[in-house]
Structures are given as structure tokens and as C-alpha cells.
PATORGU-405512 format. One record per residue (C-alpha): y negated, z negated, x negated; residue number from 0. Coordinates in pm, whole numbers, plus 32768, in hexadecimal, padded with zeros to 4 digits. Layout:
<rs>
<<Y; Z; X>; NUM>
...
</rs>
This chain:
<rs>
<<E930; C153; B899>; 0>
<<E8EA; C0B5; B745>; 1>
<<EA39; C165; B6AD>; 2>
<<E9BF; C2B1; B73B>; 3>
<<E86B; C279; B6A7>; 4>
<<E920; C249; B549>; 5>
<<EA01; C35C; B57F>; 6>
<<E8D5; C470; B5B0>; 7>
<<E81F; C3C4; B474>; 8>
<<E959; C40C; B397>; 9>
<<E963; C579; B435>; 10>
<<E7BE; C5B7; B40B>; 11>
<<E7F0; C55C; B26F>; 12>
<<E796; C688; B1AB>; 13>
<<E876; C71E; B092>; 14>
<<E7AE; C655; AFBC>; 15>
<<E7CE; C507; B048>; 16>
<<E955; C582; B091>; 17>
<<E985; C59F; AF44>; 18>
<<E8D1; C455; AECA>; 19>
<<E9B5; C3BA; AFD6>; 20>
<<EAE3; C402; AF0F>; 21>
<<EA47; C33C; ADD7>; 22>
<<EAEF; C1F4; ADA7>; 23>
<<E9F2; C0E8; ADDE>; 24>
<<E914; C1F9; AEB0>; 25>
<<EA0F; C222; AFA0>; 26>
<<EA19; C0D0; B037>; 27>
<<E88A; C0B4; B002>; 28>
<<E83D; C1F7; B0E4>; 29>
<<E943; C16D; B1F3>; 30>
<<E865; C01F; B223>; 31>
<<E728; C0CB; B219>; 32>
<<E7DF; C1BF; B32E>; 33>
<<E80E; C06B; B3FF>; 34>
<<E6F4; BFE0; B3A2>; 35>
<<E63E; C11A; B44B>; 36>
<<E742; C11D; B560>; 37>
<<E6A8; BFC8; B5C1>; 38>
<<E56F; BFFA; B59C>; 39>
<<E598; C11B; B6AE>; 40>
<<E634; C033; B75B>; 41>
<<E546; BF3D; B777>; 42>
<<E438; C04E; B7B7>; 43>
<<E4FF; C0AC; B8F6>; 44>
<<E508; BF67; B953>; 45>
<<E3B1; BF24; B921>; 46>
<<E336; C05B; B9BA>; 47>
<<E407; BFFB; BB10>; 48>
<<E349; BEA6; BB0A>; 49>
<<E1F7; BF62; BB18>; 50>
<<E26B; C052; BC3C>; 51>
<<E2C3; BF15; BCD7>; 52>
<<E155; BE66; BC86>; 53>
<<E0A3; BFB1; BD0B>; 54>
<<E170; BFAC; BE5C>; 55>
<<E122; BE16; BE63>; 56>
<<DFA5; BE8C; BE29>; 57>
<<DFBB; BF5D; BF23>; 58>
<<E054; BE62; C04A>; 59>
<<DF4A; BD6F; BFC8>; 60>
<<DE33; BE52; C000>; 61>
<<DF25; BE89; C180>; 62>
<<DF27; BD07; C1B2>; 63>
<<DDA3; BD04; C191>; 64>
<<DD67; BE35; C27C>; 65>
<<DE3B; BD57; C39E>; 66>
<<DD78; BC3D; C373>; 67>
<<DE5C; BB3F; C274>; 68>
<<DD44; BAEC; C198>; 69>
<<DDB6; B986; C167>; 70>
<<DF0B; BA1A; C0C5>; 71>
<<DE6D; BAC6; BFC1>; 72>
<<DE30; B9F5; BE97>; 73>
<<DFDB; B992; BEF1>; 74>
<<DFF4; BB39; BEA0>; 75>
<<DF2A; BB37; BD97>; 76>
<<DFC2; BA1E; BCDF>; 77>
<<E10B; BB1F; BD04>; 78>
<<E05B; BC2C; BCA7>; 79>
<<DFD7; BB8D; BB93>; 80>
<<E154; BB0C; BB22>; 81>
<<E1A8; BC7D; BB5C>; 82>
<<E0E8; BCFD; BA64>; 83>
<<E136; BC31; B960>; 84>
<<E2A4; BC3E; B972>; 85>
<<E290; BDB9; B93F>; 86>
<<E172; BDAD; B822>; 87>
<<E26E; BC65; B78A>; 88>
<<E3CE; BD8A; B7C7>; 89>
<<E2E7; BEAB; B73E>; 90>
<<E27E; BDEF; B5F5>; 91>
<<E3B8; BCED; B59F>; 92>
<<E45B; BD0C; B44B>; 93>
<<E596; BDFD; B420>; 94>
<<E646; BD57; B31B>; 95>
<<E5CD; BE07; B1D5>; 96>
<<E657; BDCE; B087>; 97>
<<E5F6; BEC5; AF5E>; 98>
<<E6DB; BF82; AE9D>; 99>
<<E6CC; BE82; AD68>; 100>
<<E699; BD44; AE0D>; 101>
<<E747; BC2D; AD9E>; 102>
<<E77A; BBDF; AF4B>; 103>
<<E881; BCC8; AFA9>; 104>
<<E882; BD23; B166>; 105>
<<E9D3; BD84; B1C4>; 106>
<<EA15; BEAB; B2A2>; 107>
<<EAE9; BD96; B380>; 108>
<<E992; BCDD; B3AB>; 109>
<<E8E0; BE11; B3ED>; 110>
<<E99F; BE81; B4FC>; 111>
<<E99F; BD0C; B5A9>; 112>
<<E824; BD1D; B5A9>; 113>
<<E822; BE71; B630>; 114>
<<E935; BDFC; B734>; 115>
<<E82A; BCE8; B79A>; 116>
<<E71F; BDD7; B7A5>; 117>
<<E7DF; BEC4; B88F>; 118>
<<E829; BD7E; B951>; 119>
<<E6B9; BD31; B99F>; 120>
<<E6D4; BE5D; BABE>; 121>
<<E781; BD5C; BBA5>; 122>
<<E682; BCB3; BBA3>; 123>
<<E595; BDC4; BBF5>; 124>
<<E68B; BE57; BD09>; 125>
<<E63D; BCD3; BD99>; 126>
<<E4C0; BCFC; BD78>; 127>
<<E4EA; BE6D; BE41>; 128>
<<E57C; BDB5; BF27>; 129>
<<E4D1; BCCC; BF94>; 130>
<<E390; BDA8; BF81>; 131>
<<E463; BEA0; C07F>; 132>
<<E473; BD8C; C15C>; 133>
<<E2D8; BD3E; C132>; 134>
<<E2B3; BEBD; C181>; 135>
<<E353; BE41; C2D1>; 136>
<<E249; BD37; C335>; 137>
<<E10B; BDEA; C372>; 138>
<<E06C; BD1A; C4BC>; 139>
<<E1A0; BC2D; C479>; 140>
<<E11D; BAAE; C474>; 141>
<<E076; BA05; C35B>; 142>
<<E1BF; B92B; C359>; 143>
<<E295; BA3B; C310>; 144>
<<E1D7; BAF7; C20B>; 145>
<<E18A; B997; C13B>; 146>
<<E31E; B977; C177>; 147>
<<E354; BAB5; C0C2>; 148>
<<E227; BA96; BFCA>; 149>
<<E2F6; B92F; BF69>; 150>
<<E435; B9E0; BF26>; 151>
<<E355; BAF5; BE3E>; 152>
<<E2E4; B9E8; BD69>; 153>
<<E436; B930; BD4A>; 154>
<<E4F1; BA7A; BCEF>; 155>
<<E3C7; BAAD; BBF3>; 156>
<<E3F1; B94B; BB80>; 157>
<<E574; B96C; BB52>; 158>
<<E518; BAD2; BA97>; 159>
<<E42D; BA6F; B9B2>; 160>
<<E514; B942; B93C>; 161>
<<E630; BA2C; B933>; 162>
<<E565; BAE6; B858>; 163>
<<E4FF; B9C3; B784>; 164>
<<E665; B991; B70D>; 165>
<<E66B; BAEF; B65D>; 166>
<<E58C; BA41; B56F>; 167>
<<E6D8; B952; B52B>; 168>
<<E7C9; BAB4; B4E7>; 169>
<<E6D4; BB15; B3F5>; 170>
<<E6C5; B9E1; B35C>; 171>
<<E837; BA04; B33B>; 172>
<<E7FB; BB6C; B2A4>; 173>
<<E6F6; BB22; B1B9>; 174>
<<E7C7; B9EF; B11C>; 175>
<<E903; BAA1; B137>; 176>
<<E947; BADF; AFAE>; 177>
<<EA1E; BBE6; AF12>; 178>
<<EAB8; BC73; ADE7>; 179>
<<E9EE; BD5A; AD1E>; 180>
<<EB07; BE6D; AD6C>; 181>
<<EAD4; BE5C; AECE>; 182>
</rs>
């Protein structure tokens, strides 16, 4: 996905930025700020399959209410809650930036590992859709098995989130990755 994302960003360049592109020095620049876009779209997609996934939570919490489970929903609003901020954390987090001058040079090898981590993320949103097709299942199901699934919400949410915190390490590793000036 994140190759074909780069691909169509090379082919949208104008005959402008096509011929910049051939510039020593420009070349290379207009390539990372290709990836850099590439995972930013990335991330967006990500981020905007977390909130279809917060809505359709929203919506079997306001379900769970109508059938009575009122003493399960501060457990669905605490993954609600986590919900939301995972995909408004994914939506905002850094995408590796470097200007053209700066003395910090982001390789295109680092780029592409960060967008490869992005792009990994959707596992763990295929795991949230999951689990939420299963709570689609419960309606007039027992309290027991809807606090069950509820559990295993939060604890893929958990897991996410701290999957999510080690991007923070990658960019780390991209920010202090140094270069030579004729990079």
C-alpha cells in the first residue's frame, strides 16, 4: 500500500516539480518529502479507520444501554475513550521531517521503515473490527459475555496504543540519524 502511495506521488509531480527532481541535491529532497507525504496518508487512513471503529463502538454502547447493561457502561466508555485518542495520537504523530538545509539529514531507508510501521498499525485495527464484529453479536447476550468482550477491547487498545508508542523510538532513530551534506 505504502509503495503504491509513493508510486502515484512520483506520477501526480508536475513538469515543474519533474524537472526540479532531476536537480542534484533537489532530487533526493523531493523523494523524502514524497514519503514523507506517503506517510502521512498513511497514517490518515489509519486514523480515519480507528474513528469508523469508535462511531460503530458508540453506537453498540448506546445498543448495550437500550437492553438494559447500564452497569457496563463506564467499562465502554473507558474504550471509547482509549479509542479516540489512539486515532487523534495516529492523526497528529510526527512524520519524520528534516528541511532541505538541515544539518540532520532523514534517509529515504528511514522513511520508508516508518511508513512500513505506519502501514503496520492496520493489524491492529483489523483486531479492533474484530472484536467489535463479535460485540455486534451480543445484543440480549449476558452481562458476562459483553464485559468478556469489552475486556479484550481494552487489551487490544492497550497493546495498540503501546505499539504505537514505539514509533516515537523509529523517529528517534530518524531524527539522530546523521548524514553527509551530499546526501
Amino acid at each position: 500500500m505504502d509503495q503504491d502511495l509513493l508510486r502515484q506521488g512520483k506520477e501526480a509531480m508536475g513538469p515543474v516539480e519533474t524537472v526540479l527532481a532531476s536537480v542534484p541535491g533537489i532530487k533526493g529532497y523531493k523523494e523524502k518529502e514524497l514519503r514523507r507525504a506517503t506517510d502521512k496518508a498513511v497514517r490518515e487512513h489509519v486514523a480515519r479507520r480507528l474513528q469508523e471503529q469508535q462511531a460503530r463502538l458508540t453506537n453498540l454502547q448506546g445498543e448495550l444501554l437500550r437492553s438494559g447493561g447500564l452497569s457496563l457502561v463506564d467499562d465502554m466508555e473507558r474504550a471509547n475513550t482509549k479509542l479516540q485518542l489512539l486515532a487523534d495520537r495516529v492523526r497528529t504523530a510526527s512524520y519524520g521531517y528534516a528541511p532541505l538545509f538541515d544539518l540532520v539529514r532523514v534517509k529515504e531507508a528511514q522513511l520508508d521503515a516508518l511508513m512500513a510501521f505506519d502501514a503496520n498499525l492496520l493489524t491492529g485495527v483489523e483486531r479492533i473490527e474484530a472484536i467489535l464484529d463479535n460485540m455486534a453479536t451480543l445484543a440480549g447476550r449476558p452481562d458476562s459475555e459483553w464485559l468478556e468482550a469489552i475486556r479484550a477491547l481494552n487489551t487490544a487498545l492497550d497493546q495498540l496504543n503501546t505499539e504505537f508508542g514505539r514509533r516515537s523510538e523509529l523517529i528517534t532513530q530518524v531524527g539522530s540519524a546523521s548524514g553527509s551534506a551530499g546526501e
